[in-house]
C-alpha positions in Angstrom: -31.7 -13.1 3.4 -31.8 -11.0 6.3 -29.9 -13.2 8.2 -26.8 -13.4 6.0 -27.0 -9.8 5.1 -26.8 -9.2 9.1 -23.9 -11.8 9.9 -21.8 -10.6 7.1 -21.8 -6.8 7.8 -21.1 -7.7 11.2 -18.5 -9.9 10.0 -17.1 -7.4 8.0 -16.3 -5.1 10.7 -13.0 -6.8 12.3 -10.9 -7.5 8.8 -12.0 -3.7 8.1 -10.7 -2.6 11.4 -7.4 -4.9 10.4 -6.8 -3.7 6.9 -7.6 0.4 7.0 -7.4 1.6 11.1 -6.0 4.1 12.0 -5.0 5.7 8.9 -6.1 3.9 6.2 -2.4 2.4 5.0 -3.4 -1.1 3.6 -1.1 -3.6 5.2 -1.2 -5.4 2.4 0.2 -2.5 0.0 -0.7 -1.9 -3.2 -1.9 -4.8 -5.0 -4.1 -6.3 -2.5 -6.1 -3.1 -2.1 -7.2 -3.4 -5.7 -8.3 -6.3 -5.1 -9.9 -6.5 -1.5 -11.2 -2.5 -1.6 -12.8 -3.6 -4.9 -15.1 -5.7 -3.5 -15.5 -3.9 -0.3 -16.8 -0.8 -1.6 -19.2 -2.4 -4.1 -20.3 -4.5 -0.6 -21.3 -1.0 0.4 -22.6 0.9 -2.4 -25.2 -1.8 -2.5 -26.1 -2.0 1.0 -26.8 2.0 0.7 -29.0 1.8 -2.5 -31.0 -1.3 -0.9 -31.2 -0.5 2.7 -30.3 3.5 2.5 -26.9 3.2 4.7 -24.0 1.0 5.1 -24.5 0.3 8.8 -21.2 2.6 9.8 -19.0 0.7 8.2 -17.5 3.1 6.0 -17.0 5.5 9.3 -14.7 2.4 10.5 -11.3 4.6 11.8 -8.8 5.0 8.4 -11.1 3.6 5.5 -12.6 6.8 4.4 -8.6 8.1 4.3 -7.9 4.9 2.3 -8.3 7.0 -1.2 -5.3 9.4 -0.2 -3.1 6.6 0.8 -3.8 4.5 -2.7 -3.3 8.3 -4.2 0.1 8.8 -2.7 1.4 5.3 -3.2 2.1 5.9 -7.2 5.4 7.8 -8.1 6.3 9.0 -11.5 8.2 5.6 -12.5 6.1 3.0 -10.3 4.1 2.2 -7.3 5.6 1.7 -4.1 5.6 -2.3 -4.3 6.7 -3.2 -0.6 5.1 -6.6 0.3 3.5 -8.8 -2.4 3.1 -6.2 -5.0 4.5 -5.4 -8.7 6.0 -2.3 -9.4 3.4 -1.7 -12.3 0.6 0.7 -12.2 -2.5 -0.8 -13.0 -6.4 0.6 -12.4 -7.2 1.2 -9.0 -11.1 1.1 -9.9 -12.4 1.5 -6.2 -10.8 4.8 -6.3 -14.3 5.9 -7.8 -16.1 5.1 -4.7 -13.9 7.5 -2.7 -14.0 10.3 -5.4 -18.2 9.9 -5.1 -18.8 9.3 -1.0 -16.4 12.1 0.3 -16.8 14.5 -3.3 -13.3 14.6 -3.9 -12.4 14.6 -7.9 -8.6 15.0 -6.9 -8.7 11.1 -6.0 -9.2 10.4 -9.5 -6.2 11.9 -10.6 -4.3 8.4 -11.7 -7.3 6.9 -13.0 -8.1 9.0 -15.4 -4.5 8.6 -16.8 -5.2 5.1 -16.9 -8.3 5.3 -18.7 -6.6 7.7 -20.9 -3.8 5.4 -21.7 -5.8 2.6 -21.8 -5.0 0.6 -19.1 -8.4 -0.9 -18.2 -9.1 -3.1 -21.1 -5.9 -5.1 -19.5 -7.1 -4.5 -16.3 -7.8 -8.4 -14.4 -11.0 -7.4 -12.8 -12.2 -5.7 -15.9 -15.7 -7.7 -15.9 -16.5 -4.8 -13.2 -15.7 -2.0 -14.9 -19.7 -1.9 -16.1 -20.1 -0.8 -11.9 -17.7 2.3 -12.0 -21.1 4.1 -13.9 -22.5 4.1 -10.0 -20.1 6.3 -9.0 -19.0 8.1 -12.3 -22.7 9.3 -12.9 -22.0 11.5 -9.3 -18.4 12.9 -9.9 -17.1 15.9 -12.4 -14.1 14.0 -14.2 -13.7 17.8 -15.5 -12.4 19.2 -12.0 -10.0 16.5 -11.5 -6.9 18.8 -10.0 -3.6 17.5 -9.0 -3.3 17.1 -5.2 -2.7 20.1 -3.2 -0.4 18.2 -0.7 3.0 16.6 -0.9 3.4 14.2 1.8 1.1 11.6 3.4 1.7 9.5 6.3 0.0 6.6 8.3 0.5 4.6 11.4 -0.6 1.0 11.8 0.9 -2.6 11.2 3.0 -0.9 8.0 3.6 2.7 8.9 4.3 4.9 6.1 5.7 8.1 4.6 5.0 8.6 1.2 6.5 12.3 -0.7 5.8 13.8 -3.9 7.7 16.9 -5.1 5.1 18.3 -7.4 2.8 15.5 -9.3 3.7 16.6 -12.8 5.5 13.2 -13.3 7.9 14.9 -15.6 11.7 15.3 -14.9 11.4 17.8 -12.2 9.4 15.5 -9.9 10.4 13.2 -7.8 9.0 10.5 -5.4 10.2 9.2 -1.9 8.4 6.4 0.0 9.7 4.3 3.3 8.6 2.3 5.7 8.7 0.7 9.0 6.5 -2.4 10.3 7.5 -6.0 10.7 7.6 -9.1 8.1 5.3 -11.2 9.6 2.6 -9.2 8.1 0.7 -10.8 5.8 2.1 -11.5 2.4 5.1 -9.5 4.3 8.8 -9.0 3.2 12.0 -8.6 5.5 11.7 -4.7 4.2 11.2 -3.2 7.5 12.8 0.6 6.8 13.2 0.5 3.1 12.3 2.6 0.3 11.8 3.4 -3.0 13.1 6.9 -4.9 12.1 8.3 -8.1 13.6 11.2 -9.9 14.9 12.6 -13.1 12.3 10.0 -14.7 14.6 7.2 -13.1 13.6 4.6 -10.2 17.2 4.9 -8.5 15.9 2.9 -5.4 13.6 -0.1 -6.1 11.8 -2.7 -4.5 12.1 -5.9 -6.9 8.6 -7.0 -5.9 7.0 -10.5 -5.4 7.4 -13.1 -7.0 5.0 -15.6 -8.8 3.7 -17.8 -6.1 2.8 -21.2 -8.0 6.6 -22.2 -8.9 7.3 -21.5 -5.3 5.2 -23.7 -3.6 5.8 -26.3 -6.2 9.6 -26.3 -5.5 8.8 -25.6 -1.7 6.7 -29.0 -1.5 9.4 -31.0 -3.5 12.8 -29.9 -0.9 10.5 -29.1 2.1 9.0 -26.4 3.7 6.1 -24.1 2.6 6.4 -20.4 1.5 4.0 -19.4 3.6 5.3 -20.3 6.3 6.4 -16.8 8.5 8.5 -18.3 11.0 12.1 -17.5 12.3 13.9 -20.2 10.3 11.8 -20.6 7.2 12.7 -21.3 3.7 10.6 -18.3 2.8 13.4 -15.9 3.9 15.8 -17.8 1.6 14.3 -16.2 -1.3 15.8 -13.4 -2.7 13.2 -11.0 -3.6 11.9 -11.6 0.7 14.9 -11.2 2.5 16.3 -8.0 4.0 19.4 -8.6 1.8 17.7 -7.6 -1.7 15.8 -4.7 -0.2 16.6 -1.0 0.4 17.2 -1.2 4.3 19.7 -2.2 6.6 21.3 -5.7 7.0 23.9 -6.2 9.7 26.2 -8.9 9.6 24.7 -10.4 6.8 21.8 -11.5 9.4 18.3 -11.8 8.3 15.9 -9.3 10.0 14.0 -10.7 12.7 10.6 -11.9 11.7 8.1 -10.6 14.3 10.9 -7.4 15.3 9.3 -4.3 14.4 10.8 -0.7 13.0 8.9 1.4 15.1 8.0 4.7 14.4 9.7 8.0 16.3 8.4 10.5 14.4 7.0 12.0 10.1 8.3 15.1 9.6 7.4 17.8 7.2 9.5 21.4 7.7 13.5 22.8 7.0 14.7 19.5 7.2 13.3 18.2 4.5 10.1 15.4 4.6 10.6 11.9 5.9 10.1 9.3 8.7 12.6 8.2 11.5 12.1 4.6 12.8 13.8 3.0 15.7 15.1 -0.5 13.6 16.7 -2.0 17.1 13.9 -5.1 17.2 14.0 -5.6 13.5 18.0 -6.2 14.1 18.0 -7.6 17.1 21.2 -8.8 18.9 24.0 -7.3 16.1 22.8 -3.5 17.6 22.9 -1.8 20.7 20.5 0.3 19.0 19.7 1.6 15.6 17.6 4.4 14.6 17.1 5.6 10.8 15.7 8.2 8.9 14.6 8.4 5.5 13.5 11.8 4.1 13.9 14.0 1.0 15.1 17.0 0.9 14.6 19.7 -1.6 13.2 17.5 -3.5 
């Protein structure tokens, strides 16, 4: 037992680093983090109450700011869905852990509209719902305040800006999220510099999401080729919910974004000009641009 326990926190360091460094912005987005943070933070709350610590890996760089990025990631008429991910909001259950380890209530403040609109009894990973009580048992669900900020921002393999005008989700608010990053990130899209915007109660921007894999790879194997396949040329690019085409960014001469080019971030901005992100988009277009820079923000809400 020792053994394993020993080879898989070590093991567990590098995907962490991966997934959460620097600023805790999941490369995956939104719907993987249910699902891999799920696990991850039950991995540690049982390491502390059998051994008394989690052997650092919660101080990995970015995973103990993972809470605020999840947080920021739901606007008043969706998520922001870039990569594999629905537009629905659904339980974000892990959420607990963060509200418990760093005593921060205000993390809690989607979840307990969920529970409150019943979301978790359709929840998919509902059999651990009994495990919340671990974390529940340690956090005042009575002091659960809206957030006191309005933007958050991350750096690493999917940059982000994410803008909230004032987290009542009624028609005053509204929501802005971009971002940068390449499509050859896992489960990535060609939707390097796109965005979603809410407002007015209305999604006016969208991100159309994924698409069920199964029926995919079934037609994939029957003409050739195999969706998960990232390269330059594959079918995966065809498909219209993947391509740069069907997203909110920038398609030049009706060229697919280059696979492995990345938006690179110049600079998040938060002051008179509004809140937003600037990204330098000449690797993601490659050859049809001298150069390209754009900037997303929102201004006066």
């Amino acid at each position: 037992a020792e053994e394993i326990i020993t080879e898989s926190v070590e093991s567990n360091r590098r995907p962490m680093e991966l997934m959460y460094s620097p600023d805790g912005n999941y490369v995956e987005g939104y719907g993987y983090w249910k699902y891999g943070t799920l696990f991850e933070v039950y991995m540690l709350k049982m390491l502390e109450k059998s051994f008394g610590t989690d052997f650092g890996l919660s101080q990995i760089p970015g995973f103990l700011n993972t809470g605020d990025f999840m947080l920021f990631m739901q606007g008043p008429c969706g998520v922001f869905n870039h990569s594999d991910s629905s537009p629905a909001i659904t339980p974000a259950v892990a959420m607990w852990y963060f509200a418990d380890k760093l005593g921060r209530p205000d993390l809690l403040y989607h979840e307990m509209d969920a529970f409150e609109k019943g979301m978790h009894l359709r929840y998919a990973e509902n059999r651990m719902l009994a495990l919340v009580m671990c974390f529940a048992m340690n956090v005042d669900t009575k002091q659960i305040n809206k957030p006191e900020t309005n933007m958050w921002y991350g750096m690493g393999d999917n940059p982000l800006a994410l803008v909230r005008a004032d987290w009542s989700s009624a028609e005053s608010d509204a929501y802005l999220a971009v971002k940068a990053g390449k499509a050859f990130n896992n489960h990535g899209h060609m939707d390097a510099g796109s965005f979603v915007y809410d407002a007015y109660g209305v999604r006016w921007s969208m991100d159309l999401g994924s698409q069920a894999y199964a029926p995919l790879e079934k037609t994939f194997k029957e003409i050739g080729g195999s969706l998960w396949n990232k390269g330059q040329k594959s079918r995966r690019w065809t498909i219209l919910r993947y391509n740069n085409q069907h997203h909110s960014t920038v398609t030049v001469n009706d060229a697919p974004h280059k696979v492995k080019g990345e938006a690179v971030v110049e600079g998040f901005f938060d002051d008179e000009r509004g809140r937003g992100m600037t990204m330098d988009m000449k690797n993601v277009l490659g050859s049809h641009v001298k150069s390209a820079e754009r900037t997303v923000m929102m201004r006066k809400d």
